[in-house]
Each structure stands twice: as structure tokens, then as C-alpha cells.
RODO-2510 file (C-alpha; in nm, 4 decimals, decimal comma):
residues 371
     n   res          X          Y          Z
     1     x     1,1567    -3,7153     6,3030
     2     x     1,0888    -3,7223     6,6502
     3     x     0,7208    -3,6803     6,7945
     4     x     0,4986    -3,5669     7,0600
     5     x     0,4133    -3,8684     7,0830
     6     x     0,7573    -4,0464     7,1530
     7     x     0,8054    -3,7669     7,3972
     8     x     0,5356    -3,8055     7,5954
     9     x     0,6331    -4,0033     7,9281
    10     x     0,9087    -3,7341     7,9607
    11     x     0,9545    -3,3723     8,1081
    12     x     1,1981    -3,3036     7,8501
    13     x     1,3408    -3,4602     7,5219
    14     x     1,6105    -3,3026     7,3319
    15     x     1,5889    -3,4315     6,9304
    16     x     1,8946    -3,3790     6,7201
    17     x     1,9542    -3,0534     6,8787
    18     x     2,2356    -2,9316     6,6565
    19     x     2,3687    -2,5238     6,7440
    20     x     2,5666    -2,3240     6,4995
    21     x     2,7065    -2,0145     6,4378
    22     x     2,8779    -2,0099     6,0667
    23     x     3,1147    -2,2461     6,0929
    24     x     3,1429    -2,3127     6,4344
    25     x     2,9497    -2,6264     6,5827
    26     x     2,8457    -2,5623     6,9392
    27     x     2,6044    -2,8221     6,9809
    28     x     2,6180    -3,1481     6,7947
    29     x     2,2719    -3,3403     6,6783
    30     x     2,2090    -3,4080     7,0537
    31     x     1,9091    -3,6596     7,1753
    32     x     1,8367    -3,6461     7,5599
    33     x     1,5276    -3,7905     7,7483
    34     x     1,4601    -3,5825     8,1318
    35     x     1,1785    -3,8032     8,3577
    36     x     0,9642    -3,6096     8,5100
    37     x     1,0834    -3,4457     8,8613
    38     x     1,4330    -3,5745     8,7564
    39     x     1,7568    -3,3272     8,8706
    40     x     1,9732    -3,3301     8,5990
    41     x     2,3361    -3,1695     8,5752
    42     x     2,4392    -3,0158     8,2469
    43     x     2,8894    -3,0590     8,3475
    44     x     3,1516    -2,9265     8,1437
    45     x     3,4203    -2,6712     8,1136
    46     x     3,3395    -2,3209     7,9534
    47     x     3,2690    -2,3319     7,5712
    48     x     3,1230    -2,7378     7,6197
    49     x     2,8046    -2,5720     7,4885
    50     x     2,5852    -2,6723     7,8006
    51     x     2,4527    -2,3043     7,8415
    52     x     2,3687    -2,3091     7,5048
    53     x     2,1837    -2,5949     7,5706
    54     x     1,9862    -2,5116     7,8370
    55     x     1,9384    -2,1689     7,6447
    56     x     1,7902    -2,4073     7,3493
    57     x     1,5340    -2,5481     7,6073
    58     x     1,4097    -2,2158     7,7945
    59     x     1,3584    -2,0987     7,4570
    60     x     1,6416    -1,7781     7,4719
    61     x     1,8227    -1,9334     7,1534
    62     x     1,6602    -2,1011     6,8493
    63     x     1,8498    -2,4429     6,7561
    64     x     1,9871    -2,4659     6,3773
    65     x     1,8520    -2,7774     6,3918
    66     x     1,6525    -3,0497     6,5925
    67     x     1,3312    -2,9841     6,8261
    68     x     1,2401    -2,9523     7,2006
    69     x     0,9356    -3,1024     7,3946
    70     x     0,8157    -2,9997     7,7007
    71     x     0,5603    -3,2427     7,8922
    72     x     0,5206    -3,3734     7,5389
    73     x     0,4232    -3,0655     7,3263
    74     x     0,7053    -2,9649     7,1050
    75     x     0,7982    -2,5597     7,2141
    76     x     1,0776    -2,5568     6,9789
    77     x     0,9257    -2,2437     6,8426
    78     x     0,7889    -2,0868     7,1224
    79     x     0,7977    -1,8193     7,3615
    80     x     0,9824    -1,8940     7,6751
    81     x     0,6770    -1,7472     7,8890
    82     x     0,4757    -2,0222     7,6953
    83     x     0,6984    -2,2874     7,7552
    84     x     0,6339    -2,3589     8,0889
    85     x     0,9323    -2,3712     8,2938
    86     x     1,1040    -2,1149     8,5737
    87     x     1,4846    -1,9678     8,4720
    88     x     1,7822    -1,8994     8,7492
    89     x     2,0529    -1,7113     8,6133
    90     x     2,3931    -1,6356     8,7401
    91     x     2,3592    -1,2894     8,7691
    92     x     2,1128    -1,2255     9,0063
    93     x     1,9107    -1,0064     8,7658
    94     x     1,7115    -0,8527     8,9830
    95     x     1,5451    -0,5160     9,0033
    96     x     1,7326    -0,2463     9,2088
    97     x     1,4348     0,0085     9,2455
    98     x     1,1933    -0,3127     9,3678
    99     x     1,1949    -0,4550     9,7065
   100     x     1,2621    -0,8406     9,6985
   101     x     0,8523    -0,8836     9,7230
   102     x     0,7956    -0,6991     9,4514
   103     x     1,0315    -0,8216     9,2398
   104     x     0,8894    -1,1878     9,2928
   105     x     0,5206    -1,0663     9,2318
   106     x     0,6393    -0,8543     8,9222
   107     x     0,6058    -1,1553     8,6485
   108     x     0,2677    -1,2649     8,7744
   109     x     0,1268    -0,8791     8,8117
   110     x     0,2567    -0,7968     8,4598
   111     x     0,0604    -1,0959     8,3685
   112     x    -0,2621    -0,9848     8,5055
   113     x    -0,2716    -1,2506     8,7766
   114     x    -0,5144    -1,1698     9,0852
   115     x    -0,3868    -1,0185     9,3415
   116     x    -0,4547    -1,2557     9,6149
   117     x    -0,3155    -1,5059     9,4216
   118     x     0,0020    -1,3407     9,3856
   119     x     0,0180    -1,3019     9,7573
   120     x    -0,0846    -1,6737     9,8021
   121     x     0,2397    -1,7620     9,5477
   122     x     0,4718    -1,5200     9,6965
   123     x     0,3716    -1,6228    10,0637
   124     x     0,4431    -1,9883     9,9603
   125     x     0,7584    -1,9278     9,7931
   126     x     0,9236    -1,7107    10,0447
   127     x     0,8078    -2,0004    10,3110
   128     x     1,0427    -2,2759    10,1030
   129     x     1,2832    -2,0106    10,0585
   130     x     1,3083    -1,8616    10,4318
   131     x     1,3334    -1,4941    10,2941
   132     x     0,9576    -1,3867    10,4648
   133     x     1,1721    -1,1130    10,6640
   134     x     1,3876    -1,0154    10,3584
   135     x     1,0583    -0,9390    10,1950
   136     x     1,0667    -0,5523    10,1973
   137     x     1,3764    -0,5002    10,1443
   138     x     1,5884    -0,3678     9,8432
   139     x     1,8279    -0,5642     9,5760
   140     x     2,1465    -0,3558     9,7962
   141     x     2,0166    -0,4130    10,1242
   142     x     2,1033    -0,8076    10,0692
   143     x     2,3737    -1,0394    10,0767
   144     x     2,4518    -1,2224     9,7586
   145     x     2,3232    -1,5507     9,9114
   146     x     2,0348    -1,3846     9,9771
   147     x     1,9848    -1,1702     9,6521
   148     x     2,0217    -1,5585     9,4455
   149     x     1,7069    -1,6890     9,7088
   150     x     1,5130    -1,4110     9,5836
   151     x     1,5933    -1,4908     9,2389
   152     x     1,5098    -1,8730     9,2676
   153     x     1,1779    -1,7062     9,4771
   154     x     1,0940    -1,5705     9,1357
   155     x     1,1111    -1,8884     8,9122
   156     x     0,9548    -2,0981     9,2041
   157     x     0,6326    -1,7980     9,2073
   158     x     0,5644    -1,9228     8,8629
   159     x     0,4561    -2,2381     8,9819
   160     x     0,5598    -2,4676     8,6614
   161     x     0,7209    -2,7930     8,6115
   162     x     1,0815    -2,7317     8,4855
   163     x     1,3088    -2,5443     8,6315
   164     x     1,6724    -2,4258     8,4833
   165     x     1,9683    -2,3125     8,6682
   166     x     2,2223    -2,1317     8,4650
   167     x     2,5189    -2,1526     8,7008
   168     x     2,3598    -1,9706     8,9778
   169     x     2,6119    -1,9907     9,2934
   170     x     2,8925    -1,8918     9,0650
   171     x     2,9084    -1,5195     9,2153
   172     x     2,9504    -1,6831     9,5475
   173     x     3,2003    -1,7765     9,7660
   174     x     3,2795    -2,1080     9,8753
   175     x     3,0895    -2,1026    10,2333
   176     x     2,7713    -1,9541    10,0544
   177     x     2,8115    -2,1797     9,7846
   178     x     2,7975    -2,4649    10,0483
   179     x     2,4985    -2,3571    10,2027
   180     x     2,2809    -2,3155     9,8812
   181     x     2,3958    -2,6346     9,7279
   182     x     2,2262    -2,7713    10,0336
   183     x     1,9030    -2,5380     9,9845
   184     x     1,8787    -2,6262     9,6360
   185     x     1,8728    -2,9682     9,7187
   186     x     1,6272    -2,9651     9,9576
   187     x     1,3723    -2,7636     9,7211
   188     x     1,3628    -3,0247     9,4614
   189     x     1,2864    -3,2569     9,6997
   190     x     1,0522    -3,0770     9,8424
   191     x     0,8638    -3,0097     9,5083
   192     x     0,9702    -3,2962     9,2962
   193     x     0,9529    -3,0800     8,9848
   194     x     1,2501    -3,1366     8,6873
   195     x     1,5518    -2,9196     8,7221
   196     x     1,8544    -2,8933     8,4532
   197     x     2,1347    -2,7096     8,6044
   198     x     2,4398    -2,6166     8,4562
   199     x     2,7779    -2,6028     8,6077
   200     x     3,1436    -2,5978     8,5456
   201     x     3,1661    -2,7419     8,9171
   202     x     3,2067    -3,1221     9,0188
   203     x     3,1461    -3,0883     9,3310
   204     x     2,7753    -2,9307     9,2534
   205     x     2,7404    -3,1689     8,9697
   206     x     2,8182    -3,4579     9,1996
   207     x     2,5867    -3,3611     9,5166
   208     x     2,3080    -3,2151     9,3479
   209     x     2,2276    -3,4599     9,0744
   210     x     2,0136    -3,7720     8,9918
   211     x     2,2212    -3,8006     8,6719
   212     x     2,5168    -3,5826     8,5433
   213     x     2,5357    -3,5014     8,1462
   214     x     2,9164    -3,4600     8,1069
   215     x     2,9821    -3,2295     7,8041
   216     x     3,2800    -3,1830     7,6119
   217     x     3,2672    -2,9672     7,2662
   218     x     2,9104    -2,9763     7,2195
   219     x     2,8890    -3,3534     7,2737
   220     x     2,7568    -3,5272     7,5896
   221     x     3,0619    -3,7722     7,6605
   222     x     2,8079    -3,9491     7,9529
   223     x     2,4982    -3,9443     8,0584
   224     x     2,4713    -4,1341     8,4180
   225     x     2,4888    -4,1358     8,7712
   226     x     2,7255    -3,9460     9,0088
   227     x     2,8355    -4,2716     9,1523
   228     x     2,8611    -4,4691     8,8033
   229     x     3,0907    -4,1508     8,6346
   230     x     3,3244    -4,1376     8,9197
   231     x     3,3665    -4,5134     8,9555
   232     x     3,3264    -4,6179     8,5759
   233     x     3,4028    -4,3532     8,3351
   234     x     3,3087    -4,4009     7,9863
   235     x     3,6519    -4,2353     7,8881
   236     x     4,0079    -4,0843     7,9332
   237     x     3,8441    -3,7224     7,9583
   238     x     3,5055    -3,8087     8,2277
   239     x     3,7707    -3,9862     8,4340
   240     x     4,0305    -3,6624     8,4281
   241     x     3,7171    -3,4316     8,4588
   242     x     3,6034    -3,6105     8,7229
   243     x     3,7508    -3,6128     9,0656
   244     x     3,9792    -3,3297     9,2830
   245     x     4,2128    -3,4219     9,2887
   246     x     4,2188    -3,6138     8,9296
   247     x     4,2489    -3,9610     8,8521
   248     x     4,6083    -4,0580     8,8341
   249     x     4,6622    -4,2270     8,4937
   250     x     4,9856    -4,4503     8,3993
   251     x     5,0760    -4,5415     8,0387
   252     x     5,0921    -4,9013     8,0355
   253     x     5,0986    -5,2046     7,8278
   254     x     4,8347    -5,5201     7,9084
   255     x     5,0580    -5,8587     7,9120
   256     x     4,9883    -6,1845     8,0499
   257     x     4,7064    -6,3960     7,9410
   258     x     4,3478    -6,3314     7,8672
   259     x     4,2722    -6,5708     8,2541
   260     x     4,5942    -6,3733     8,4256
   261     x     4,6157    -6,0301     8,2512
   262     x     4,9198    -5,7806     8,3942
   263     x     5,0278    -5,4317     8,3439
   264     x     5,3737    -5,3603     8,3817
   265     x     5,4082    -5,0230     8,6409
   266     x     5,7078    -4,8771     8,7065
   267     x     5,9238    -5,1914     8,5770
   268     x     5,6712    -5,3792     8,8507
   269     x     5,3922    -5,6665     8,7194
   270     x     5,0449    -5,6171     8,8440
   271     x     4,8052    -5,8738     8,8332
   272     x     4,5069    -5,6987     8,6739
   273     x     4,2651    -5,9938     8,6795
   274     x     4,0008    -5,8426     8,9034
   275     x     3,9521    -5,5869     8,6872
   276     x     3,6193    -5,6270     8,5086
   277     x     3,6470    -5,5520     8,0917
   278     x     3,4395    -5,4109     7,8783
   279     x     3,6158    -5,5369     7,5868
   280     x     3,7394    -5,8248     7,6744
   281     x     4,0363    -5,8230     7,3817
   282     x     4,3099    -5,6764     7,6127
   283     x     4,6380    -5,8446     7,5826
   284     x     4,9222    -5,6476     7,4266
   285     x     4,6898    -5,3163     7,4322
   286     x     4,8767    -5,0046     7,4617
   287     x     4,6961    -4,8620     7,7659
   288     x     4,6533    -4,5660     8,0434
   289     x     4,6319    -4,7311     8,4080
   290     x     4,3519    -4,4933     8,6162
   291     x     4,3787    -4,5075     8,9608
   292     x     4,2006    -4,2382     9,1721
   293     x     4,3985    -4,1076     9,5077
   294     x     4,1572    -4,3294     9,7175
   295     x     4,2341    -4,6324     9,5883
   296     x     4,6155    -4,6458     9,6270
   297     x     4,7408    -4,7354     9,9296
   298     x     5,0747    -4,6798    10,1075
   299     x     5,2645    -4,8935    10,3056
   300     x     5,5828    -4,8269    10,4918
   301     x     5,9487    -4,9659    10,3256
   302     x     5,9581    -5,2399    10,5639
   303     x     5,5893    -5,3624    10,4878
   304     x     5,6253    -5,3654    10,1000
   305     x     5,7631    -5,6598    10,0186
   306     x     5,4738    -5,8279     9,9090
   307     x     5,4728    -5,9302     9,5580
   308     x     5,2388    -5,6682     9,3661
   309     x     5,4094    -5,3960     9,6308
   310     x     5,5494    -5,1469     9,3360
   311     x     5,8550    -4,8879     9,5372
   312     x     5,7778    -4,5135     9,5377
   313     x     5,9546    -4,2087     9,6543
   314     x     5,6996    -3,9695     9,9060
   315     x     5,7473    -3,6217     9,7006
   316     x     5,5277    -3,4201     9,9294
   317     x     5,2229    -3,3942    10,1759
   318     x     4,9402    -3,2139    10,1449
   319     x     4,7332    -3,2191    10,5024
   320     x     4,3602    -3,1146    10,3569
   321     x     4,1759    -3,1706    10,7404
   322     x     4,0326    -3,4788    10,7592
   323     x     4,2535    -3,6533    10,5145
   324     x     4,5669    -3,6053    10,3324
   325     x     4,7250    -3,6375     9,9949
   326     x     5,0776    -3,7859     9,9530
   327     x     5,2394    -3,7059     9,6371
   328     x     5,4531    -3,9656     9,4940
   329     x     5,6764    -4,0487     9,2705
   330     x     5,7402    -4,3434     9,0583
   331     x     6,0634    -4,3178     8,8002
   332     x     5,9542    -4,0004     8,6184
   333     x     5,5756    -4,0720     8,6941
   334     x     5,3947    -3,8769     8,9224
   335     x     5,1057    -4,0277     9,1501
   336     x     4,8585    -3,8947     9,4542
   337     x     4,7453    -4,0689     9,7397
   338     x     4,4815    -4,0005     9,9523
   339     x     4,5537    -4,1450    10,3624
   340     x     4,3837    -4,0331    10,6765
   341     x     4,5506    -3,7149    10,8366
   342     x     4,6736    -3,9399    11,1461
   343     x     4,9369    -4,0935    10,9302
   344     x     5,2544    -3,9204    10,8592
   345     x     5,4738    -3,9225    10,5755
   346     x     5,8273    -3,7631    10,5050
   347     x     5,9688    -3,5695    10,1782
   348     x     6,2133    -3,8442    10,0419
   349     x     6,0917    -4,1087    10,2571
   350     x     6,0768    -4,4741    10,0584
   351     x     5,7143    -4,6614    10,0568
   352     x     5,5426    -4,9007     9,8966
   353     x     5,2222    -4,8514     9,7260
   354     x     4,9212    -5,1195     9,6559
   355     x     4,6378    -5,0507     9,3433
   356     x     4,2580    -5,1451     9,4056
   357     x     4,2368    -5,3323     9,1051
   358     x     3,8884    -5,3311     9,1373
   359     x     3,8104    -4,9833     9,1636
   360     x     4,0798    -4,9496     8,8235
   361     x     4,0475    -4,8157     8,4567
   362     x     4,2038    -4,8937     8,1821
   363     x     4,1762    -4,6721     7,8545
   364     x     4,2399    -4,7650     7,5246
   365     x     4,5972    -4,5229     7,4683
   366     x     4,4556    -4,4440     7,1004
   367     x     4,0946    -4,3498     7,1513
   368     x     4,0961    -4,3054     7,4903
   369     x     3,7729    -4,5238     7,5967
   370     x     3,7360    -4,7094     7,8462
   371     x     3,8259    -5,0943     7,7726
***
């Protein structure tokens, strides 16, 4: 059994944190470790189980099984208001009758605090927040954007040292969205405390976080940097998960030799020896090719006659700004490419198209991890 003691060096650690509800499993015997003033993302699509996770931890659900320690002292049992940590919801849950200053002083003056220390906390929190002239105003008097600062305001009042975001731009639209990503950012660096957030969004997951926890039915399938997830997923489903659009993946067979290993692509060889293994028994593997939109490049009919140059058919264009994506196609395989808007392509029009070996995955066909 896990204790205090083995705890101690972290904000929060998660010990066989199992969650059910008769027969269904929605959490399954997790272990996680949180530094202290680390931002971690909770990622997964709905029913994952990562709100009942972070429910576990604020103290709103009691686990079937396992503990939880905050700053060391296990609170699997207690009160959230004893636990130490600040909660953003996705509802805005705020009161309708209170202006936004009163409802972030109405925790600490239901608590008893002094007065002119509520002022000091709601002074200081407004400040981070910019809301000081959205202060006496009511819940319907505000933008959404706004309404979700003041609800942030009210976790950050409480002054503790975890934080926990329950989807909380979710009610927004994609320009407010932007902006708060960018806010929330900036307040944990700011105050360097430990925030779990939970999202269904990559793009939040992958600009907010020190590490991303990517969840699939109750399980984390990895636990790691933004940059490490994207460019080496541990499996078939972080790779497809990961990335808009997703990861193009090719079933394939590994040939060659163990020095000179090959796929075979669209009736083409490609040499695959730059590709760096994890398991380094590859050779006649049934396999899925990954290739993400970035890494394939297209050259023009008369350029691709290089050997490794496999022929595709342009299927469509999709002009996003400051890029494109050219959909492909390769026999009855479809592919997307991601050029730079300057260069033009043509429905029907016959390319070439080059793989960055190096930036590859392969997955095992049968259990789908990474090899």
C-alpha cells in the first residue's frame, strides 16, 4: 500500500485509483505522480473517465478503490474544502443574484475570513485576472469569457496549491477559447502552483501542458510530453488521437533485412532504415505505416522519379490560410499532405510523394503498439 511517505516530494499521487459503478469499470487501478507546480492535461474522448478522475482528486466522488495524496497527506476521505486545492468547472456556476465581487469573496466570507483579507485576496485575484472593472457587476451583465475569469477569480481567491479545471472553455467559442487558453497559461506561470485540467481538446492539451495524460477507457494510454506524444506515440490510438488532421496510417508488411529494413507502399519499396525501433524484431511484421500530413512531401510528375518516389493521384485541396492540405490518393488508400498555401495543386493531377522516415511509426497490426 502506498504511503505518505512515498508521496511526499509530490503535489499529487494517484494509488490504484480504481472507479466503479456495478459492473461498469470507469477507472482502472491507476498510479500517477504530479510535481509540484506541474500543468498537467487529463486528454481523452467523453466516457475515458478523466472527469471522474479529477472528480476522485477534488474529493466530489469517492474511489472504489485506491487512495489520493495531496502535498503528501492522504485526503482520500476528506472533504474537498479540506483538501486544499481550487475547482473550475465548465459551467460557469456562478451566482446570478451576486455581483462578480461578491461571488469571489462568498467562499472566504462563509468561512469567517477577515474582511480585509478578503479584500486583499479579491484585489489580488482580479489584478491576475484583469476583471477589477467587471467587479460590480452581475452574472448577466457579462460575456461568457468573462463570466469563466470570474469563476477561475474564485478558485485563485482561495489561495491553495492545486488547482483543477474541469473543461472550462468548453461553452466558448473558438476566438474566446483562443484568448483564455493564452490567459490560463500565463496564470500558471505566473503562480507556479499544480494544475490538472481536463479536456476532450488537442489543441488545449497540446499548448497548455507540461505533460499530457492520454486516456482511453479508464486507462492512461501515455503519460508524456506534448512534443514526445505527437512525435512518438506509444500506440495506434495516441497517434490517431493525436494530430488534426490525423496521422495517416498504411497497412504494411516490414521486408528486407534487419541492416536494410523496407515496407512495401502502394506496390513501391521504402527503405525504412532510418527509422529508429523499439523492438528491434521487425522483419516480416504485419504493420500500420504512420505518417503525419507534415512529413510527406509532394513533388511534381516530372520530379518523382527518384527511387523511393511512390505515384499518387491529388484527390482534393484544402487551402486552411497559411498552409494547405492535399488529399491524395494511393490505389484505394487515402493520404493527407500538408504544403505551404503558395503551392498549387490540381484535382486529378499526378505527383509524387516522399515519407520522412525519420519522423515515421510503425505499429504492430495485432496489438497496435508502437514497434
Amino acid at each position: 500500500m502506498a504511503t505518505a511517505q512515498s508521496t511526499k516530494t509530490h503535489s499529487v499521487s494517484i494509488r490504484g485509483l480504481a472507479q466503479s459503478y456495478g459492473s461498469l469499470q470507469v477507472l482502472k487501478q491507476l498510479d500517477l505522480d504530479i510535481p509540484d507546480g506541474e500543468f498537467l492535461v487529463l486528454l481523452g474522448p467523453s466516457g475515458c473517465g478523466k472527469s471522474t478522475l479529477l472528480n476522485c482528486i477534488a474529493g466530489l466522488l469517492e474511489p472504489t478503490h485506491g487512495q489520493v495524496f495531496i502535498k503528501g497527506k492522504n485526503v482520500t476521505w476528506e472533504e474537498p474544502s479540506k483538501r486544499g486545492i481550487g475547482m473550475v468547472f465548465q459551467s460557469y456556476a456562478l451566482y446570478p443574484q451576486m455581483t462578480a465581487e461578491r461571488n469571489l469573496s462568498f467562499g472566504l466570507r462563509v468561512a469567517g475570513m477577515a474582511k480585509d483579507e478578503i479584500e486583499k485576496r479579491v484585489k489580488r485575484a482580479s489584478e491576475i485576472l484583469q476583471i477589477e472593472p467587471l467587479l460590480a457587476r452581475k452574472p448577466m451583465q457579462l460575456s461568457g469569457g468573462q463570466r469563466q475569469r470570474v469563476a477561475i477569480g474564485r478558485a485563485l481567491v482561495r489561495d491553495v496549491d492545486v488547482f483543477l479545471f474541469d473543461e472550462p472553455l468548453s461553452n466558448l467559442d473558438a476566438k474566446l477559447r483562443a484568448e483564455l487558453r493564452v490567459e490560463i497559461k500565463r496564470l500558471h506561470q505566473r503562480l507556479g502552483n499544480t494544475m490538472i485540467y481536463v479536456t476532450h481538446d488537442q489543441i488545449e492539451a497540446m499548448t497548455l501542458a507540461d505533460r499530457i495524460a492520454v486516456m482511453k477507457a479508464g486507462a492512461i494510454q501515455q503519460l508524456d510530453t506534448p512534443l514526445t506524444i505527437y512525435s512518438k506515440p506509444r500506440n495506434r490510438y495516441v497517434a490517431g488521437f493525436i494530430g488534426s488532421p490525423s496521422m495517416n496510417f498504411i497497412k504494411a508488411k516490414v521486408a528486407g533485412t534487419v541492416k536494410v529494413p523496407t515496407v512495401e507502399v502502394a506496390g513501391q519499396k521504402v527503405d525504412i532504415s532510418e527509422y529508429a525501433f523499439v523492438d528491434g524484431a521487425v522483419v516480416g511484421r504485419d504493420v500500420e505505416f504512420g505518417a503525419r500530413p507534415e512529413h510527406i512531401r509532394i513533388l511534381r510528375a516530372k520530379d518523382a522519379t527518384a527511387k523511393g518516389i511512390i505515384a499518387a493521384t491529388v484527390e482534393l485541396i484544402e487551402p486552411m490560410g497559411s498552409d494547405s492540405l492535399v488529399w491524395l490518393e494511393l490505389g484505394d488508400q487515402k493520404l493527407s499532405a500538408r504544403v505551404e498555401s503558395s503551392e498549387h495543386y490540381k484535382s486529378g493531377e499526378k505527383v509524387g510523394i516522399q515519407f520522412r522516415i525519420d519522423q515515421a511509426s510503425l505499429f504492430d497490426l495485432q496489438s497496435g503498439e508502437r514497434i
